[in-house]
N, C-alpha and C positions, 0 to 999 in steps of 0.2 A: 338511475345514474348511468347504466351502459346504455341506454338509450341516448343518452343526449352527449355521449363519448363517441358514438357512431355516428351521429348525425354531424357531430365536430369533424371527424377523419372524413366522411363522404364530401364536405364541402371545401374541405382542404385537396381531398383527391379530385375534386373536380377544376379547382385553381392550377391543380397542376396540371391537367389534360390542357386547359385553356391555355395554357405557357407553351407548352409543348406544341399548341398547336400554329401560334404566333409566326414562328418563320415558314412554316408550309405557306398559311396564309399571308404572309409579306411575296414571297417566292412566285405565289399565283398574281395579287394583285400586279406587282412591278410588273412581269410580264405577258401577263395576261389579259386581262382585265385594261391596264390604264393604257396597252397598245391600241385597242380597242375602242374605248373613249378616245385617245389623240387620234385615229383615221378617222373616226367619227366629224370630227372638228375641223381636220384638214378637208374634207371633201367639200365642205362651203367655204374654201377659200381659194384663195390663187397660190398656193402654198411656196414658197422660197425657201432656201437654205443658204442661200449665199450673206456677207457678213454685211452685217445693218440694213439689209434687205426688206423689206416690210411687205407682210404677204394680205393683200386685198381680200374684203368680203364680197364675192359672187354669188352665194345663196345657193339657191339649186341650179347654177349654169353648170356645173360640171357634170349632174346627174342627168341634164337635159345634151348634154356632150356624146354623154355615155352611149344615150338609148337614142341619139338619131347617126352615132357614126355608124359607120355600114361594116368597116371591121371589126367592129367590137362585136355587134350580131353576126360576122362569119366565125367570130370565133368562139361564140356562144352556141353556136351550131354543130362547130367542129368539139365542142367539149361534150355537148347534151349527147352527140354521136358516140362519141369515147365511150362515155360510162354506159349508152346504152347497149352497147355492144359488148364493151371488156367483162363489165359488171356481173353478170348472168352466167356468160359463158366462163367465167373464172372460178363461180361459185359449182356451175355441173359439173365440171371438169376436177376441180376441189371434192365434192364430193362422192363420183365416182373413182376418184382414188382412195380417198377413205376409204367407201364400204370394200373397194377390194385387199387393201392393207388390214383393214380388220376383222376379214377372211382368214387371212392364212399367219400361221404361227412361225413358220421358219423366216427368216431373211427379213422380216417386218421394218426391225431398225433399218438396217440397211436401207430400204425401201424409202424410208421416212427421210435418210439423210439424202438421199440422191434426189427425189420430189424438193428437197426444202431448201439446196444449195444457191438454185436460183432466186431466191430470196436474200438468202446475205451477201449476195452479189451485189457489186457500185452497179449503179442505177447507170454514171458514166462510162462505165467500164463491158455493159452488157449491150447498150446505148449506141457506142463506137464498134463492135460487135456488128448491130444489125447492120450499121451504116457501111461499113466492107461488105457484107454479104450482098445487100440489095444498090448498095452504087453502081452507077450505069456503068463501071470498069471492074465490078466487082463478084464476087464467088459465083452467085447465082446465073447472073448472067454469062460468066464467063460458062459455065456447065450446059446453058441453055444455046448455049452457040458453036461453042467451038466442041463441047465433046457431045452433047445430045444434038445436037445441029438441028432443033427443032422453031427456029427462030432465026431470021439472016443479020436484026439488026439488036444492040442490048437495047433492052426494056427500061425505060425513063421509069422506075420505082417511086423515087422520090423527086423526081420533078412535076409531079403534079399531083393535087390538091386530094382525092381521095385514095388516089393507090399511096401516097406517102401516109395518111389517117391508116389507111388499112398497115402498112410494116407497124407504127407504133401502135397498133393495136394489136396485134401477134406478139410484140415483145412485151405489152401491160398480161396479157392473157397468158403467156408463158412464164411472168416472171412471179406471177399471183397465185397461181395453182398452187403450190406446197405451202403459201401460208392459209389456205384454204383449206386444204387438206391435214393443217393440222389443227385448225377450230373445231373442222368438223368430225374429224378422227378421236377428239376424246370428247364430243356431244355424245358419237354411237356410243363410244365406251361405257358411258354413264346411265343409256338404256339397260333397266333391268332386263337381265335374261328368261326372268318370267314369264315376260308378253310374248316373249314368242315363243317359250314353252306352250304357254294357251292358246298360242295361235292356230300352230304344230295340230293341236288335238281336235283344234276345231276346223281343222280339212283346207288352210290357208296356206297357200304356195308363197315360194320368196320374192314374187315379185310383189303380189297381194302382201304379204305382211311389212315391204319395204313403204307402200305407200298411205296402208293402214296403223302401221304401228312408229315406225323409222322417223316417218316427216314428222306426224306429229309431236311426236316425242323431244324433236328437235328445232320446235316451230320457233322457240327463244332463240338459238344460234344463230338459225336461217337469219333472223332479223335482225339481231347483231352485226352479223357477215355483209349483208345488205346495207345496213346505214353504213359501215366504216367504209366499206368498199365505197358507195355511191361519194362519199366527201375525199377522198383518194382522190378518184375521177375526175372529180371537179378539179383539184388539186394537181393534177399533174403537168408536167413542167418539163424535168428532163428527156423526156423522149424526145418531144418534137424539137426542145432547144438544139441537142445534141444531132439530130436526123435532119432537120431543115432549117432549123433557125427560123423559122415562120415562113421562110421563103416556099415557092417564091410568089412577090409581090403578094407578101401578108396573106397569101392564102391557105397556109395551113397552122397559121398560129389557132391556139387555143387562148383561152381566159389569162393565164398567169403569163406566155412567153409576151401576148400585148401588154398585160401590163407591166413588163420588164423592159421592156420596148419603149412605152410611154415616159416611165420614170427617170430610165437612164440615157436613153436615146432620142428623144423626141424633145429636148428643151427642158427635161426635169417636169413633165406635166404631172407632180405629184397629187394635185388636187383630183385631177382626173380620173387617177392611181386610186387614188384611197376613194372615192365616188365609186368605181368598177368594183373594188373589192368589199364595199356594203351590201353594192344591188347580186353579188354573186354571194354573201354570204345570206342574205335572205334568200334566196332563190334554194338554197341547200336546207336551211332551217323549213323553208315549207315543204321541200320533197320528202323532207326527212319525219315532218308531221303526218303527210302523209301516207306515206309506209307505216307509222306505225298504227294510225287510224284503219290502213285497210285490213293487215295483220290483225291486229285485235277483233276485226267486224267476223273477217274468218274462223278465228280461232272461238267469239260466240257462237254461231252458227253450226 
């Protein structure tokens, strides 16, 4: 009899989980999930929004758009550039502040707040920032002329296509570091202090024990750190919006400022739109397969 009393309550508690979990999953589908499916749908079409409009089937013309315009691959270049650069160096730089923050016991907080401000910072607000420093009338150049007088004329930063990549790469890499540093700051934490008590006795110095004991120990985080960053990357938007505006002549757009470009500036070419952002979300889905393919081959070995 309490048998088959408990087996009643378990199937009632499990009715209830199911309820409860209804609006998460409405919450995901609506916007997740069915935006997804709709760019899915738009990209074989000539897509319209305007009223009684009626948007044509093109089939794969938009995805054939994609991959023979020549902007779209400069700006696939200038993206795959971003993240291979921001990406690594945000993550060494993240973790050598951890391991030095969870060195030392006084002023730690402190330490942690002052590393992580640049992170709650508006992305516009840090954005308009570099864009006074490095404007050809602006801080840097002015310090590079008129008080170091190491230069007769200001330095075009952002008028041209890879020193403008390079400032919004300085400010992804500066602006990444404290959230870096704080994945990785309670990965160390949660290394037992054992291994390297055994390290200690068996004659392993701190740099040996950092890359014997430390990395592996942390080889989930790493990979972690690694796929969110790398879809970031792909993702990013306001820097160069805000620093160049793609200019000039489309030469330093990235993936997302063309297709902001395309959508709302170029004729409403939505189809094209939502065609660029399937072949960039598969493009992420396979990087992202493969980091964890190579991670996992490492970490059997």
């Amino acid at each position: 009899m309490i048998s088959i009393v408990k087996k009643k309550s378990t199937r009632k508690t499990d009715w209830r989980v199911y309820i409860l979990l209804i609006p998460g999953l409405l919450f995901v589908a609506t916007f997740t999930f069915y935006p997804i499916v709709k760019m899915l749908v738009m990209s074989f079409f000539n897509w319209r929004i305007g009223y009684q409009q009626v948007s044509d089937f093109v089939g794969l013309a938009n995805y054939k758009d994609v991959l023979s315009d020549q902007i779209a691959r400069r700006a696939l270049m200038n993206t795959v550039a971003y993240a291979v650069v921001t990406v690594p160096l945000q993550m060494i730089f993240g973790l050598f502040v951890a391991v030095l923050i969870n060195g030392i016991k006084k002023f730690s907080i402190s330490f942690r707040l002052a590393y992580y401000l640049p992170v709650i910072t508006s992305w516009v607000v840090v954005a308009l920032l570099f864009r006074y420093i490095f404007n050809n009338q602006g801080l840097l150049n002015y310090f590079l002329t008129d008080v170091l007088k190491v230069v007769n004329e200001p330095i075009g930063w952002l008028s041209t296509r890879w020193s403008a990549i390079f400032v919004a790469m300085l400010l992804g890499i500066w602006k990444g570091i404290g959230w870096n540093m704080v994945i990785f700051l309670a990965a160390l934490q949660s290394v037992p202090k054992e291994y390297y008590e055994a390290a200690s006795l068996d004659g392993l110095n701190n740099r040996q024990q950092f890359f014997y004991i430390t990395l592996p120990s942390i080889r989930g985080t790493i990979l972690f750190a690694l796929v969110m960053l790398s879809i970031g990357a792909f993702n990013t938007y306001t820097p160069i919006a805000v620093l160049t505006g793609g200019n000039p002549a489309h030469q330093t757009e990235v993936v997302l400022t063309w297709m902001y470009f395309q959508t709302f500036n170029a004729m409403g070419k939505m189809g094209y739109s939502a065609a660029l952002s399937i072949i960039i979300a598969a493009v992420i889905m396979l990087v992202t397969v493969l980091m964890f393919i190579t991670l996992s081959r490492k970490k059997e070995d």
